[in-house]
C-alpha positions, 0 to 999 in steps of 0.5 A: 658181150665182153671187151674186144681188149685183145686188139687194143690198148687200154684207154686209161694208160697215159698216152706218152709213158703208157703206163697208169696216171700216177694220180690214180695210181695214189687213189688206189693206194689211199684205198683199204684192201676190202675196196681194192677187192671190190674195185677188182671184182667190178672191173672184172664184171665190166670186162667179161659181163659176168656178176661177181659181187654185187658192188657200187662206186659208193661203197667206196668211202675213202674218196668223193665219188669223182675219186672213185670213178677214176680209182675204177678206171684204173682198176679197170686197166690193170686187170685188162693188161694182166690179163691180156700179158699171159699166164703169170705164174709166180708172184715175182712175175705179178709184181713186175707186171705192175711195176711196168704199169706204173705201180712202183709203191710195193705196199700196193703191189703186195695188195693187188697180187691176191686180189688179180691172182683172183679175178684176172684168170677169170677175164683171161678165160673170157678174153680166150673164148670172146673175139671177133674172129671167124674161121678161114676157109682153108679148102673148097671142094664141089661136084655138080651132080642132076638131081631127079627126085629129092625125098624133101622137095620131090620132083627137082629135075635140075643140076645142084651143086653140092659144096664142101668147105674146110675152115681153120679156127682162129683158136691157137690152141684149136689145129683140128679143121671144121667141115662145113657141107651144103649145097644149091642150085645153080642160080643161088650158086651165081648169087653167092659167088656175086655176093662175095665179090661184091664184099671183097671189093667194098673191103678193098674200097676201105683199105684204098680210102674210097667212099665204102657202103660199109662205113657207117656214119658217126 
């Protein structure tokens, strides 16, 4: 499954400036332009799980291999924050994006551009399509109907609820509703009503700070 990076701030940024440790940031600049492309490809498979080149931290020969696991890191971030900061159209854009990184060596601006111009729009599509959002339920509409006779069940004999749900996707770039249609009887109709309760205040539970069955021990 891919990051959840659209609600968090990258770990590798420096806590007090928040922008990548200079430290790295000369790792990568010591790094030639081939690795800076594979480094880039894999911090590009580690935040959307797709394959893009086959690649291992050894390959990187200019520094110890301690070196190379933080260059990765924060290769890692940049291509994070890039993708989460929006559409970037023009190279001048790129460029400022990593001078508020920390990246303030033009060389290595000049050689990251290319290589995030590549790998960023594909992490940016996944981070559009990859979330923990679920869709709101934005209407309900019902009718209990008796039902005498079901083409599946038979015989029924017995009220049914029949439930309509509208729900808005957490898409910004999806207005259209879904309709979701099912329906039950009156005892599963009480059950899922209890359930529900039941969820909405173990949620309450979490935001007032109380014992919750929905924490989980570390």
């Amino acid at each position: 499954m891919a990051r959840n990076l659209a609600d968090k701030d990258p770990v590798f940024l420096d806590v007090d400036s928040h922008v990548v440790p200079h430290s790295s940031l000369l790792l990568l600049s010591s790094l030639s332009s081939h690795s800076l492309e594979s480094l880039a490809n894999a911090a590009a498979s580690e935040l959307t799980t797709i394959p893009i080149h086959t690649f291992r931290l050894k390959n990187v020969v200019e520094q110890p291999i301690g070196s190379s696991y933080e260059a990765y890191a924060a290769m890692c971030t940049i291509v994070a924050t890039c993708a989460r900061a929006g559409d970037v159209q023009t190279s001048t854009e790129q460029r400022q994006q990593l001078y508020v990184l920390g990246v303030q060596d033009k060389d290595l601006q000049l050689r990251l551009t290319p290589v995030l111009a590549t790998v960023v729009p594909l992490v940016r599509r996944v981070l559009e399509t990859t979330n923990f959002d679920f869709a709101q339920v934005v209407d309900v509409s019902w009718r209990l109907d008796y039902v005498l006779r079901s083409s599946s069940a038979g015989s029924v004999h017995e009220p049914l609820y029949f439930v309509q749900l509208q729900l808005q996707s957490p898409r910004a770039d999806d207005s259209g509703l879904q309709t979701v249609t099912f329906t039950c009887s009156v005892e599963e109709l009480r059950v899922l009503v209890y359930r529900i309760q039941e969820a909405a205040n173990e949620v309450e539970k979490l935001v007032a700070g109380a014992p919750s069955q929905l924490r989980t021990s570390a």
